[in-house]
Structures are given as C-alpha cells and as structure tokens.
KOLLUMVO-521546 format. One line per 5 residues: their letters; for each residue z, y, x of C-alpha. Coordinates in Angstrom, 2 decimals. Each point is the difference from the previous one (the first is absolute). Layout:
A	Z Y X | ...
***
This chain:
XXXXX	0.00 0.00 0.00 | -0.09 2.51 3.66 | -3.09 2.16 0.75 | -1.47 -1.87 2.88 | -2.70 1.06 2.23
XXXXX	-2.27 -2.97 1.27 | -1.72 2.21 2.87 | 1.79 -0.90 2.88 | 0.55 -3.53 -1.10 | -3.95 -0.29 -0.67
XXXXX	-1.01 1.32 3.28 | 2.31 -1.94 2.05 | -1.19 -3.35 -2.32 | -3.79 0.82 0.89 | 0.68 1.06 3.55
XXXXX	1.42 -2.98 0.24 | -2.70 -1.85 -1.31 | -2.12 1.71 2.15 | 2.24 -0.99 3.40 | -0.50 -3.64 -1.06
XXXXX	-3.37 0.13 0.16 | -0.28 2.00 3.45 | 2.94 -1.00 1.77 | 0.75 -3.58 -1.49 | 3.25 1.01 -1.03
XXXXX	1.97 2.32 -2.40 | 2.83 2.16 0.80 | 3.81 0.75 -1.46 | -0.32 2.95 -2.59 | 2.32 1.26 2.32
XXXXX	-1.67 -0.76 3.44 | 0.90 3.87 1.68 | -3.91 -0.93 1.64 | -1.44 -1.02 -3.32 | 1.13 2.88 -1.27
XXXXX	-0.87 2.37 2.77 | -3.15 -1.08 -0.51 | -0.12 0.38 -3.90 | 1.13 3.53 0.01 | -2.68 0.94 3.19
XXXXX	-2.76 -1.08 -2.37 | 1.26 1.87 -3.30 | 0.21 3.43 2.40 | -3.29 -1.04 1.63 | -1.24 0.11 -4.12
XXXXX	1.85 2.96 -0.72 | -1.70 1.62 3.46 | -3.47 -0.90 -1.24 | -0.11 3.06 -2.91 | 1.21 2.71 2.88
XXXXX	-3.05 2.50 0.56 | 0.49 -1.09 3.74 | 0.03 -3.40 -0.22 | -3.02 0.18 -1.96 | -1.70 2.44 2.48
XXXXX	1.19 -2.18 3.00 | -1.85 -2.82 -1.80 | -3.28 2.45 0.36 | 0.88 1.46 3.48 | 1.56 -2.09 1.96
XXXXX	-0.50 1.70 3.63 | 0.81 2.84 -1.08 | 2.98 -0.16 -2.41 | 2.04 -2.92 2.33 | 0.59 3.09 2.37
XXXXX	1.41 2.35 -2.93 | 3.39 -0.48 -1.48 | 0.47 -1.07 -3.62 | 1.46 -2.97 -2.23 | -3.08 -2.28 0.99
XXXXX	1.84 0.01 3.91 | 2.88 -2.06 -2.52 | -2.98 -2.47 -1.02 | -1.44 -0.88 2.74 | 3.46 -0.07 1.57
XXXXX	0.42 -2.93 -2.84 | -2.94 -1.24 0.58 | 1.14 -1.11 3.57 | 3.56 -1.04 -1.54 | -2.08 -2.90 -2.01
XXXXX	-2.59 -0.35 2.94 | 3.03 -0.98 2.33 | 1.58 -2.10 -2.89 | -2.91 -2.08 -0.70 | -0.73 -0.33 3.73
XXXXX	3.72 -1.24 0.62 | -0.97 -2.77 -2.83 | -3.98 -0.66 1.06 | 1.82 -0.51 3.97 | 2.81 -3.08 -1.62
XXXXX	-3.48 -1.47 -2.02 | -1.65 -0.24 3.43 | 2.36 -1.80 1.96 | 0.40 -2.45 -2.79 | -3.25 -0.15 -1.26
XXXXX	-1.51 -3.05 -0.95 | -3.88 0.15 -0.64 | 0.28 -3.27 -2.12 | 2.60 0.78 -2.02 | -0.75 4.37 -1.33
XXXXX	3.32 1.50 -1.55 | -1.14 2.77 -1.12 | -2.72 2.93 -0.09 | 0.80 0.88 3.82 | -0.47 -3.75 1.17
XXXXX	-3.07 0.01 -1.99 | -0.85 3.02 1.55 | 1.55 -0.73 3.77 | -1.92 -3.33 -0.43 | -3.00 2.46 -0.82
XXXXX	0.34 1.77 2.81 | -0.29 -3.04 2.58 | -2.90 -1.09 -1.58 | -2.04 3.00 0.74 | 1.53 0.89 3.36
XXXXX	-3.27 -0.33 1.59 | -1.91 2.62 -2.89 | 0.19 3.42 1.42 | -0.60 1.63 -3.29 | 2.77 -2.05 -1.94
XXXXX	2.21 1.83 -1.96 | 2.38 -2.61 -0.11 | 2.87 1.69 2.54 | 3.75 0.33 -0.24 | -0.69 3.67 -0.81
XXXXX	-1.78 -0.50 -2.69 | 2.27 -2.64 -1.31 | 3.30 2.42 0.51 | -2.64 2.71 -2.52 | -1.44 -2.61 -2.52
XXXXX	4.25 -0.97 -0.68 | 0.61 3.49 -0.20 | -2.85 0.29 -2.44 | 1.41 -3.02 -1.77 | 3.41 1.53 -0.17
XXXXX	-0.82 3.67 -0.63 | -2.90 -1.03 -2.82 | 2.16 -2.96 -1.40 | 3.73 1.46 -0.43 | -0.51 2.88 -1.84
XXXXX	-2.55 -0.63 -2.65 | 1.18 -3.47 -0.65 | 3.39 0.93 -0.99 | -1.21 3.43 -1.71 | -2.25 -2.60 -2.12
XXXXX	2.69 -2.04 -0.89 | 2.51 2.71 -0.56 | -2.42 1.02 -3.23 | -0.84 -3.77 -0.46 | 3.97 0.12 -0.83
XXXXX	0.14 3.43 -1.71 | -2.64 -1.16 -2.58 | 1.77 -3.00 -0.76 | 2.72 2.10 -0.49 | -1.75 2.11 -2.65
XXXXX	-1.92 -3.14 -1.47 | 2.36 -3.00 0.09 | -2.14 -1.86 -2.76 | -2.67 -0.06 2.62 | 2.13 -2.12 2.73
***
C-alpha cells in the first residue's frame, strides 16, 4: 500500500542482465563497483543533452582542449574503459577458446582468429567501446521501457 519507485530497481535488474551477458556474471545490487559503474553511465546520459557534450560530439579537436561538462564524460568514459579492461584482462588469462563465456570470449576468441588481418576491427579497443555501447544503449532505455510497461499496467490492470 507505499508509493514505490521501480527506477533504480529496474536499472540495476537490466544492468544486470546486461553484465551477464558481457562479463559472464552478475553483480550484488550493492557491489560499491557495480554501482560505480551504474551511476557513471546515468551521468554519462544525463551529459549527452549538455550543449557541450553535444558540440564535443561535432568538434572533437577542438572542444577536448576547452573546459566544460563534456571534460566529466569523457572523464567517465575512461572510468568504464578501465573497468571493462580490468574484466576483458581476468577473461584473457582464463580464456578458453572451446568453451566462450560470454560476449568478450566470443569476442577475445574473435580477435585471435583474425590476428593476422590488418584491417580487422576485432581489437580489445573496440571490444572495451562495443560493451560500453551495450551498457550505455541497453541500461537506460530498457528500464525507462519497462518503467511505463509497469505504469500502464498500473492504469489498465484488466489488461495484465
């Protein structure tokens, strides 16, 4: 019969999710990295609508010398680069190319097979962006989604 928000609860849920199919394994709601790493990505989202961050996007050269709120997101930016790289080092030294985890032995397994292709794209760099992708495209809408998934149910019960 308490007022109850579901936000935090539904991003943690889907970032969750979202770990388990990167990192092959979930974390504690209250994991002080998991959640590090939660609230980097919801400023990272909130830094997107600055005029800045938006210009930086257009002008990079230029507008990585100037001060401004997108220095915070790309500051971020490194914060997940160096957590996912902490996590892509552990699936390398236990990889096993017969046996994939997850996306990054998929990916790490990937990356060996096209060693010898100059032109791959398939390189720890791009693997520490494409989870970043996953993370910064999947968090947010997925639990803004189900948030009004929930608040329609909530208006239309005959319909669950």
């Amino acid at each position: 019969g308490r007022r109850f928000d579901p936000a935090k609860f539904l991003v943690h849920a889907v970032s969750n999710i979202i770990c388990s199919i990167v990192f092959g394994d979930r974390f504690d709601y209250e994991d002080k990295k998991f959640l590090t790493l939660i609230q980097t990505l919801e400023e990272n989202e909130k830094l997107q609508n600055v005029l800045q961050t938006q210009l930086y996007n257009f002008l990079p050269t230029l507008m990585e010398h100037l001060p401004g709120p997108h220095q915070k997101m790309i500051k971020n930016i490194e914060k997940v680069n160096k957590f996912t790289s902490e996590i892509v080092a552990e699936h390398q030294k236990t990889l096993d190319p017969t046996c994939p985890r997850d996306y990054i032995d998929a990916f790490l397994i990937k990356i060996e097979q096209e060693k010898g292709n100059g032109h791959s794209e398939f390189t720890t760099e791009t693997l520490c962006r494409t989870t970043f992708d996953l993370f910064l495209a999947g968090s947010g809408t997925t639990s803004t989604t189900l948030r009004s998934a929930i608040l329609i149910l909530q208006k239309y019960p005959e319909a669950a």
